[in-house]
C-alpha positions, 0 to 999 in steps of 0.5 A, a space after each residue: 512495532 518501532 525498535 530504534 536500536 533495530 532501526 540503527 543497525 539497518 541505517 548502518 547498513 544502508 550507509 556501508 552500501 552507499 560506501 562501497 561504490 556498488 550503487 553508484 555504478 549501479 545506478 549509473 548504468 540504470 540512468 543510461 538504460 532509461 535516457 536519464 541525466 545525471 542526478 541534479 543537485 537538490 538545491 537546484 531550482 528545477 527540484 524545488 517544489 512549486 506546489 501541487 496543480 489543481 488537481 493536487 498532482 506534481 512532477 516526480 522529477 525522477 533525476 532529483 532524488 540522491 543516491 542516499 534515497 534510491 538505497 533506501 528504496 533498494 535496501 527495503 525492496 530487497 528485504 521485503 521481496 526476500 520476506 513475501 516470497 511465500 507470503 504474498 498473494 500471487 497477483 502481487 508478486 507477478 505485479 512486482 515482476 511485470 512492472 520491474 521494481 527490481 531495477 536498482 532505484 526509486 522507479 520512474 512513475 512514467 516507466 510504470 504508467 506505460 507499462 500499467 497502462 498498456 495492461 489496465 488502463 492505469 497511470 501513477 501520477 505524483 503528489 506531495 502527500 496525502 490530498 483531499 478525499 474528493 481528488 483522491 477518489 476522482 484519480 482513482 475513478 479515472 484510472 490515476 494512482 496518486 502516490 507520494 514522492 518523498 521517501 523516507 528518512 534513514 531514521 524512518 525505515 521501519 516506522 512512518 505515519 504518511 505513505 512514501 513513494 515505498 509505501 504507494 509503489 511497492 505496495 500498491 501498485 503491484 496489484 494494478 497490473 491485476 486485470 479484476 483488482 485493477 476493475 476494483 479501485 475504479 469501482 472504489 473511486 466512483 464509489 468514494 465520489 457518491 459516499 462523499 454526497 451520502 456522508 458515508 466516507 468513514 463507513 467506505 474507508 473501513 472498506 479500503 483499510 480492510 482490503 486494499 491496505 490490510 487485505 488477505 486472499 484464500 490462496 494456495 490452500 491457505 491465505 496469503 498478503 495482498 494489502 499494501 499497509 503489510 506488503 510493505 511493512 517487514 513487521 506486519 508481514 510477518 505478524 498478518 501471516 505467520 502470528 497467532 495473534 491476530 483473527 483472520 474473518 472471512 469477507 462481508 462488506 457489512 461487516 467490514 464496514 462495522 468494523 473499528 480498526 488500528 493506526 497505531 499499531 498491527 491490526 487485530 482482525 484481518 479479513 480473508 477475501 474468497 477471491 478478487 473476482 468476489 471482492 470485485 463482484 461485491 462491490 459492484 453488485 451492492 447499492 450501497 446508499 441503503 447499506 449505509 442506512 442500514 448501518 447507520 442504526 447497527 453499532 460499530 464493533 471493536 477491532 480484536 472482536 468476533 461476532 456470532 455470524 462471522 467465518 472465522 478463519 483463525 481465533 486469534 490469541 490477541 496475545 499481542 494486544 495483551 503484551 502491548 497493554 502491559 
């Protein structure tokens, strides 16, 4: 998963990039485009972080990220949009278009929110990392997309534990621009809120992992990626859609929230939702408190595992599971 000789190379890369004047001049012209400054010195006291509001949000600060953090933001914007071309859901990559997460840099959260907004009813609003479940879901249930600020380090490109500002903007916020996915993390946020006081989150969180961070949809005659944990992640793109690995099981919530899965390595199991609009119409169509009762009595089952009653789409092999137990 984590290759540092692989991730030395593309460190070097980066740095040859940021070396030949190309990207300044680049950004240099994107700055007078969006009314921007020039970018402040780190050390400046306007960049320095006075702590999350009471609703954990904090400025971006957009003029305070160096050259060396928009290239890396470049860099693996160019390397995954190259990769998902064929792969990737069609709502993503209208997503990536409408938004334009081409231009050069880190993108502003305000440019985004007024293009969102204008189409969903959709805001990013900034934070400093991961925040409490209980804030999390209210920003969603009121339409706020809370994203990490930070990118991460050259040493990092390929492997990171917290979500960055790559993570959160390129993979997830395409698929707000999506009119019924966008109806879905609303209807997740006020679900979130109500499985807080039915002590239900581990069971709800299954739900987001399989969909909104490791989700396939039944597209063009296939399968393609819309879930932000692989269309950010050069690795798991490749081995969610082309590897023979992994099972590809049709959508049930119940079985998703049954269902264990992985943090520390590509997932062994991938659900295929039959559409956003089934997705969209499950979740508001269940009552969920006697579907978490109900579950409460039924044993988890294991990520790599199928059941009699699955839709299995693809058997997978696990011959990446094995490889890794070796």
């Amino acid at each position: 998963m984590f290759d540092p000789h692989f991730n030395k190379i593309i460190e070097q890369l980066v740095d040859n990039f940021l070396g030949s004047g190309i990207y300044d001049a680049a950004m240099r012209d994107r700055k007078t485009t969006i009314g921007g400054s020039t970018t402040r010195d780190r050390h400046d006291p306007y960049c320095q972080d006075a702590g999350p509001n009471g609703d954990f949000t904090i400025p971006q600060r957009w003029d305070c990220y160096t050259s060396q953090e928009h290239a890396r933001w470049d860099f693996l914007f160019n390397r995954q949009v190259e990769l998902l071309g064929s792969r990737a859901a069609s709502a993503f990559l209208e997503g990536v278009d409408l938004l334009r997460l081409a231009d050069p840099g880190i993108p502003d959260f305000d440019r985004l929110s007024d293009v969102l907004e204008a189409r969903t009813g959709w805001r990013i609003v900034a934070v400093p990392g991961l925040i409490p479940e209980h804030a999390f879901f209210d920003h969603l249930a009121h339409r706020r997309f809370p994203a990490g600020d930070f990118i991460r380090s050259a040493g990092q490109l390929d492997y990171l534990q917290e979500p960055d500002v790559f993570h959160d903007v390129f993979g997830h916020v395409p698929m707000l621009a999506n009119p019924v996915f966008a109806d879905y993390m609303q209807a997740y946020g006020q679900g979130g809120l109500r499985a807080i006081g039915l002590n239900a989150i581990d069971r709800l969180s299954r739900l987001y992992w399989y969909t909104v961070e490791f989700g396939l949809v039944r597209e063009a005659g296939g399968h393609r990626i819309f879930g932000a944990g692989i269309v950010s992640s050069y690795g798991e793109t490749l081995f969610a859609f082309d590897n023979p690995s992994p099972n590809r099981i049709g959508f049930d919530m119940a079985r998703v929230m049954r269902t264990r899965y992985r943090i520390d390595d590509y997932q062994p199991t991938y659900f295929v939702v039959d559409s956003f609009e089934d997705m969209l119409r499950q979740t508001q169509d269940t009552d969920f408190a006697p579907l978490y009762e109900g579950l409460s009595n039924m044993q988890d089952i294991a990520a790599d595992a199928t059941i009699y009653k699955d839709r299995v789409i693809t058997h997978g092999t696990h011959s990446h599971v094995q490889k890794a137990a070796v």
